[in-house]
C-alpha positions in Angstrom: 190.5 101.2 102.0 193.3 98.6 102.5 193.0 96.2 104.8 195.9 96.6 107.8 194.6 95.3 110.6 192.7 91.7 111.4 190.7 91.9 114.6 189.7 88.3 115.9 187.2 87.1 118.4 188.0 84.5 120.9 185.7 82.2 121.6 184.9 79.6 118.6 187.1 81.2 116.5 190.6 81.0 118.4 189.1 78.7 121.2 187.7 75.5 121.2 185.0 75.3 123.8 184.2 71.3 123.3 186.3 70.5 126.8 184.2 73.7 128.4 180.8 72.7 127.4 181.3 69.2 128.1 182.7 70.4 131.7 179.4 71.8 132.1 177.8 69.0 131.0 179.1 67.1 133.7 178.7 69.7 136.2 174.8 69.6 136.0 174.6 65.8 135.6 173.4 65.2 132.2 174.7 63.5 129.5 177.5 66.1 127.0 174.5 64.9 124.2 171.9 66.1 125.7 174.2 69.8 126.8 175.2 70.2 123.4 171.8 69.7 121.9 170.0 72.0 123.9 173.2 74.5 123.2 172.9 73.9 119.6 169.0 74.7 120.2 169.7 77.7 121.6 171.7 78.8 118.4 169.2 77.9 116.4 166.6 79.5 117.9 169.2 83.1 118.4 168.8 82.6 121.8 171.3 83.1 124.3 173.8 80.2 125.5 172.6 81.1 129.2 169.0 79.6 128.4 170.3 76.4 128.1 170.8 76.0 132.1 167.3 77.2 132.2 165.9 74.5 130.5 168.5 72.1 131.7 168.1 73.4 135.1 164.9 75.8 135.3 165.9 78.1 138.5 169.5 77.6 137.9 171.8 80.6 138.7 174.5 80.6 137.2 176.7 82.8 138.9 176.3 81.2 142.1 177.2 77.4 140.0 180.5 79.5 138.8 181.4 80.9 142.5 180.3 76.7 144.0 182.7 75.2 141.3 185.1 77.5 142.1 185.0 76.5 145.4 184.7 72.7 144.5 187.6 72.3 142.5 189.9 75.8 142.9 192.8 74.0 140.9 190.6 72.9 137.7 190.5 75.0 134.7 186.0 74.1 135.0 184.7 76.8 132.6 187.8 78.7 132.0 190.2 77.8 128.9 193.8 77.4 128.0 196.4 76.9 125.1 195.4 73.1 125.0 191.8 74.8 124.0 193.5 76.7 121.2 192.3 75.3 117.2 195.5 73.8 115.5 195.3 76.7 112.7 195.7 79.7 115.3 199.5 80.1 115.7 200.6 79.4 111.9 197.7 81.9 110.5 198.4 84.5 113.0 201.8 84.6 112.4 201.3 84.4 108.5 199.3 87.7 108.8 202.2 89.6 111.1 204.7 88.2 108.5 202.9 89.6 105.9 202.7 93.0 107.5 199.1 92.9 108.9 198.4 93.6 112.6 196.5 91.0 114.3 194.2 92.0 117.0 192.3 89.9 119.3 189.3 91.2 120.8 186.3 89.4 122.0 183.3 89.0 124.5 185.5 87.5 127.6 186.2 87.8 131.3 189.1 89.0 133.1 190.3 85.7 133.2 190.4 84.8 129.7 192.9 87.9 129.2 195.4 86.4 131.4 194.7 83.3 129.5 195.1 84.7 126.1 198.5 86.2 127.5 200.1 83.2 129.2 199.9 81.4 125.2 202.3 83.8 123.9 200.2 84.2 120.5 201.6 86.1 117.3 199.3 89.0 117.9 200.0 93.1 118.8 197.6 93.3 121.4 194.5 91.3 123.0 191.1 92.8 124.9 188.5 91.3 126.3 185.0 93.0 127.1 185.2 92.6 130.9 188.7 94.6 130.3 186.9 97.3 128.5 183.3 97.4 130.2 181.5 97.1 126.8 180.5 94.0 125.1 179.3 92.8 121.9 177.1 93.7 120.2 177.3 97.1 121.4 178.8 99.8 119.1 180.9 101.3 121.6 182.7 97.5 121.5 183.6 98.5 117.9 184.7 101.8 118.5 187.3 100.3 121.2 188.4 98.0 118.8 188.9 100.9 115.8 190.9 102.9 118.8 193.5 100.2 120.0 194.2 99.0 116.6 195.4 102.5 115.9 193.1 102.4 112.3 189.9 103.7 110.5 187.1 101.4 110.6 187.2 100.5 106.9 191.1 99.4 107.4 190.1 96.8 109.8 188.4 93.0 109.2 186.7 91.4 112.1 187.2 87.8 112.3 184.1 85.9 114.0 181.8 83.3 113.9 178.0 85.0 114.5 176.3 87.3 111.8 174.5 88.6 115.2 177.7 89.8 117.6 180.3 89.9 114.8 179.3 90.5 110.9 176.3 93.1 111.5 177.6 95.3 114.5 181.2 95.2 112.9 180.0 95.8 109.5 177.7 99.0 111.1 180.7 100.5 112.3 182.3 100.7 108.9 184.5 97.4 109.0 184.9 94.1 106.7 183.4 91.4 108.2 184.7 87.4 107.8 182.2 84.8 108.9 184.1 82.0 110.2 181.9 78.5 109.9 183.3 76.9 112.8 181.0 75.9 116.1 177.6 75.9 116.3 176.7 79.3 115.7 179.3 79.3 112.9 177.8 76.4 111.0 174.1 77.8 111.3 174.8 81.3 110.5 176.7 81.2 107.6 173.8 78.6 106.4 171.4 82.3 106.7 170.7 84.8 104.1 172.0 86.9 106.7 175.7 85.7 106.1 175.7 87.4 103.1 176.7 90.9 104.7 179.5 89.6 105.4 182.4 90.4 102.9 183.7 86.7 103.1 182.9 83.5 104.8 185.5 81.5 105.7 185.9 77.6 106.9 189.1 78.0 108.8 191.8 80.7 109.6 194.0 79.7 106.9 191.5 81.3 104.7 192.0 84.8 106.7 195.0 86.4 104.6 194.1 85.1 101.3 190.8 86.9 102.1 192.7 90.1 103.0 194.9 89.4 100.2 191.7 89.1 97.2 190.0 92.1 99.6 192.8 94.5 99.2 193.2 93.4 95.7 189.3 94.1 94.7 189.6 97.8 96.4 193.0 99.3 94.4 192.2 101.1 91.6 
């Protein structure tokens, strides 16, 4: 099938989440080093992001840090993002894939608050989702199916932009769609370095790379 639609996560691969960890970082009172080590630990080890305040922290709950901060500083962005998070290559390869007649999608494993986020930028996309928004999160197939539904396409006319084989490439690629492993972040870097990155139909090092890989994709499927 042709390629239409271009589905992309959010965090990592539209956001950059150095200012967020390094927030956190400061939050718990240990050096942005030592946070990002054990975060890049966690990656390497396909453990989840969350055990890294256990280790840092062992006890810690997290939600009730979120709620405390909150409270702290009400007028601070803390964990949350904005348009000075955004990667430089979002706008101008978002808009190069709605020029060239491809709808962009983004659709990723965020809270209710990162939707409003995502809106107030005013990106070049057709529609944006977040898992909170839908009740379903990555990995989950039912994730995938939401995504098929609100781009309006069948599975095998849709690429999924993201930077995990584990909540991206393989559950995307299950439910019939191509997959593009971005290498950017931490889980980016190490997972495109697996055999595992090889399911997915391209890995790319930055969004640029996006429509010329839809481009070669739809190119490679005519007849």
């Amino acid at each position: 099938m042709v390629v239409r639609a271009v589905v992309f996560d959010v965090g990592e691969t539209l956001i950059d989440e150095t200012r967020i960890w390094s927030r956190w970082a400061d939050r718990l009172g240990v050096t942005r080093l030592t946070f990002m080590g054990v975060l890049g630990g966690m990656a390497a080890l396909d453990r989840s992001h969350r055990d890294s305040f256990q280790i840092l922290r062992p006890g810690f709950d997290l939600e009730a840090e979120i709620a405390a901060w909150a409270r702290d500083e009400p007028e601070s962005l803390r964990n949350h993002f904005d348009a000075d998070d955004l990667y430089p290559d979002v706008r101008e390869a978002l808009d190069g894939l709605r020029q060239a007649g491809v709808q962009v999608v983004i659709a990723g494993n965020q809270p209710t608050r990162a939707y409003d986020a995502l809106v107030a930028m005013d990106l070049p996309a057709d529609s944006i989702h977040t898992s909170d928004g839908w009740g379903v999160a990555k990995p989950a197939p039912e994730f995938f199916a939401k995504v098929a539904a609100v781009a309006g396409r069948e599975p095998g006319e849709i690429l999924y932009v993201g930077d995990r084989f584990d909540n991206d490439v393989l559950p995307a690629a299950r439910a019939g769609m191509r997959t593009a492993l971005l290498r950017r972040g931490p889980w980016g870097h190490l997972h495109a370095d697996r055999p595992e990155a090889a399911a997915a139909d391209v890995i790319i090092d930055d969004l640029y790379g996006v429509l010329p890989a839809v481009r070669a994709l739809n190119e490679a499927g005519r007849p």
